[in-house]
C-alpha positions as YAML, in Angstrom:
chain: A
units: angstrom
residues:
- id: 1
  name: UNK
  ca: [-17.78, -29.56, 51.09]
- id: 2
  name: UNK
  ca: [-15.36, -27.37, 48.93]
- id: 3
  name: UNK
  ca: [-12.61, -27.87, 46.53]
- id: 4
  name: UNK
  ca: [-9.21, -28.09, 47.16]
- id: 5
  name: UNK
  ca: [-7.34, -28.99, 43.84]
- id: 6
  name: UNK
  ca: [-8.15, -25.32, 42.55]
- id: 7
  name: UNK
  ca: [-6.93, -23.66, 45.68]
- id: 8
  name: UNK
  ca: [-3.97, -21.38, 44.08]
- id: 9
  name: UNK
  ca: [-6.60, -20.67, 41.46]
- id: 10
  name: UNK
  ca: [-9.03, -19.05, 43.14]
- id: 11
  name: UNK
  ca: [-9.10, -15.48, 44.86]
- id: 12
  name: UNK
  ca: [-10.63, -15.41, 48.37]
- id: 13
  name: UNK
  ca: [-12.34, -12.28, 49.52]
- id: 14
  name: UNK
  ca: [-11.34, -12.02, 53.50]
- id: 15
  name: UNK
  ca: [-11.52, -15.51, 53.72]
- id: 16
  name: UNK
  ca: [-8.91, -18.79, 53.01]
- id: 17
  name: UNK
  ca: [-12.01, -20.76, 53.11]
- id: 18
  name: UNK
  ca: [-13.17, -21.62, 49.79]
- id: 19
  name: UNK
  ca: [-17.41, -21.02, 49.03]
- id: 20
  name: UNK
  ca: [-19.40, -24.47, 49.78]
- id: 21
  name: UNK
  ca: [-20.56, -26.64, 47.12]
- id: 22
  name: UNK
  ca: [-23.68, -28.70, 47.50]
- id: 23
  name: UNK
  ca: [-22.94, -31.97, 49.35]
- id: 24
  name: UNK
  ca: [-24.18, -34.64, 46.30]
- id: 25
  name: UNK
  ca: [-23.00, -36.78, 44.14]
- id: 26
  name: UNK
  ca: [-23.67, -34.40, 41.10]
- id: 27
  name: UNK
  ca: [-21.18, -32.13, 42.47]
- id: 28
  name: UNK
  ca: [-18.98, -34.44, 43.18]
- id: 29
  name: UNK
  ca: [-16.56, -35.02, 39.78]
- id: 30
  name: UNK
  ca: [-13.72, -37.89, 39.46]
- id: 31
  name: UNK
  ca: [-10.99, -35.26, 38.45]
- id: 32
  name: UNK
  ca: [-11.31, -33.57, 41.52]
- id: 33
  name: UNK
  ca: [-10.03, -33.66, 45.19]
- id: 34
  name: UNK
  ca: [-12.58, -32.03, 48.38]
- id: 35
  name: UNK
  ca: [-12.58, -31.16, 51.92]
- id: 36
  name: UNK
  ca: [-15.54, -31.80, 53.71]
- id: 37
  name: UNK
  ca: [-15.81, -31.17, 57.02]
- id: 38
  name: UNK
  ca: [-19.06, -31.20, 59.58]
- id: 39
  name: UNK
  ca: [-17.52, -29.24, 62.88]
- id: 40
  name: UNK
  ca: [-16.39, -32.59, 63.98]
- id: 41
  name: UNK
  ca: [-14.36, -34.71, 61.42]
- id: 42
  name: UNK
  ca: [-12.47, -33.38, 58.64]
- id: 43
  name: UNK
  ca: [-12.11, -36.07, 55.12]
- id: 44
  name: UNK
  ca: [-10.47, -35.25, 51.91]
- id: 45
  name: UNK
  ca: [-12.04, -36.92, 48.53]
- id: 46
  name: UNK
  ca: [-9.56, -37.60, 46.34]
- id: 47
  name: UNK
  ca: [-11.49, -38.39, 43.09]
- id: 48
  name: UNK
  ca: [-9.98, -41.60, 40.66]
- id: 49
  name: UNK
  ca: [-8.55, -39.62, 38.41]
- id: 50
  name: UNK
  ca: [-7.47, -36.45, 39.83]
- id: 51
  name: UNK
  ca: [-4.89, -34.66, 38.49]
- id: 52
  name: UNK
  ca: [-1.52, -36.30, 39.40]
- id: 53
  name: UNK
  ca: [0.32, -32.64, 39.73]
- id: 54
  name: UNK
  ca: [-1.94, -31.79, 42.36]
- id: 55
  name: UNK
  ca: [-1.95, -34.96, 44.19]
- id: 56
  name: UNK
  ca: [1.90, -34.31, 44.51]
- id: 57
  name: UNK
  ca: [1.95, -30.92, 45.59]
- id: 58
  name: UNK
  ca: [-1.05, -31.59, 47.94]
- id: 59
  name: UNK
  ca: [0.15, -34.94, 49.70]
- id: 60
  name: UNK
  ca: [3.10, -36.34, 48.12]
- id: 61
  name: UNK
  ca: [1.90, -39.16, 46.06]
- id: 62
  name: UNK
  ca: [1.11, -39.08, 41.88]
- id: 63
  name: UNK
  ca: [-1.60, -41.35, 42.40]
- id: 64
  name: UNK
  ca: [-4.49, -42.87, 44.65]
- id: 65
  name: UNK
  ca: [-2.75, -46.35, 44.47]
- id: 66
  name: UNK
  ca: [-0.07, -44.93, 46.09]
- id: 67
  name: UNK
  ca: [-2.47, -44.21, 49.27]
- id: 68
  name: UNK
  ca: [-1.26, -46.18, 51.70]
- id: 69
  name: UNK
  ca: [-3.58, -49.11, 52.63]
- id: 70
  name: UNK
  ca: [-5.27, -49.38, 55.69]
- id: 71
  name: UNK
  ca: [-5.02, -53.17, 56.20]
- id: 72
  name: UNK
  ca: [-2.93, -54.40, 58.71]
- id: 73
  name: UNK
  ca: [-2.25, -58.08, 59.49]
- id: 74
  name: UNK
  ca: [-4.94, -59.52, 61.89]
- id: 75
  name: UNK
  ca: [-8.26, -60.35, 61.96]
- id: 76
  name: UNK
  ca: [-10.19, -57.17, 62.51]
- id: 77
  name: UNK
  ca: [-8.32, -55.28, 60.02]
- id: 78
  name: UNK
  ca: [-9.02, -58.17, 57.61]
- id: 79
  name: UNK
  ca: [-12.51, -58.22, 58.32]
- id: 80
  name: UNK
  ca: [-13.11, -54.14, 58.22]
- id: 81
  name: UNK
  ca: [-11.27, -54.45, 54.47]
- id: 82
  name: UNK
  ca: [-14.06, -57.41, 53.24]
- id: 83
  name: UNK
  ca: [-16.93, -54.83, 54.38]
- id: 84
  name: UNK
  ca: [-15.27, -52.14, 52.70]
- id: 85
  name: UNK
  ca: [-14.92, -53.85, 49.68]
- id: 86
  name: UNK
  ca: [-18.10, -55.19, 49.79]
- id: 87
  name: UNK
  ca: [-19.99, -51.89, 50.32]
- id: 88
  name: UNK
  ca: [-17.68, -50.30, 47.26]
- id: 89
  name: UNK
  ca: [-18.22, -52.96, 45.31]
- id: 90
  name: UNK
  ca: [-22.39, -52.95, 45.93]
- id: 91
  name: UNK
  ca: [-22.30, -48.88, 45.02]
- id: 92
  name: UNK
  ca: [-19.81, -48.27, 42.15]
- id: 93
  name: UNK
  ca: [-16.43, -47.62, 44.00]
- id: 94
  name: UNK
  ca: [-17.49, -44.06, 45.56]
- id: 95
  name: UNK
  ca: [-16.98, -44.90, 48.71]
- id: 96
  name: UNK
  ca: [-12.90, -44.40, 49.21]
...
């Protein structure tokens, strides 16, 4: 995992790639937005509050409400969302 919000304020030696933080939840803060990557996928955590300057630089949007959902109208998509939810709701809305 590594930051991303900070990227035009840190200096790089040889390398675009940003130094790796410790994958856990006490590195992990709210105002924040990550890559983390595992040589297969590639996610970006956008923490709840990150700053909305960023966020519009970085992707477009001032806000994560302004994500667009992932729900789509039929059953499966439906039923994906209610697990989702569930599992958020169960362990404190990190999982986004």
């Amino acid at each position: 995992m590594s930051s991303i919000h900070d990227l035009d304020l840190k200096e790089t030696e040889g390398s675009v790639i940003h130094p790796v933080i410790p994958l856990s939840s006490e590195k992990v803060n709210e105002h924040k937005i990550y890559l983390l990557e595992n040589g297969e996928d590639c996610l970006i955590y956008i923490g709840s509050t990150a700053d909305p300057d960023t966020m519009r630089k970085l992707f477009g949007i001032s806000s994560v409400d302004e994500i667009p959902s992932q729900q789509y109208d039929n059953p499966l998509s439906k039923k994906l969302n209610e697990v989702i939810n569930e599992i958020r709701s169960q362990r404190c809305n990190y999982l986004r």
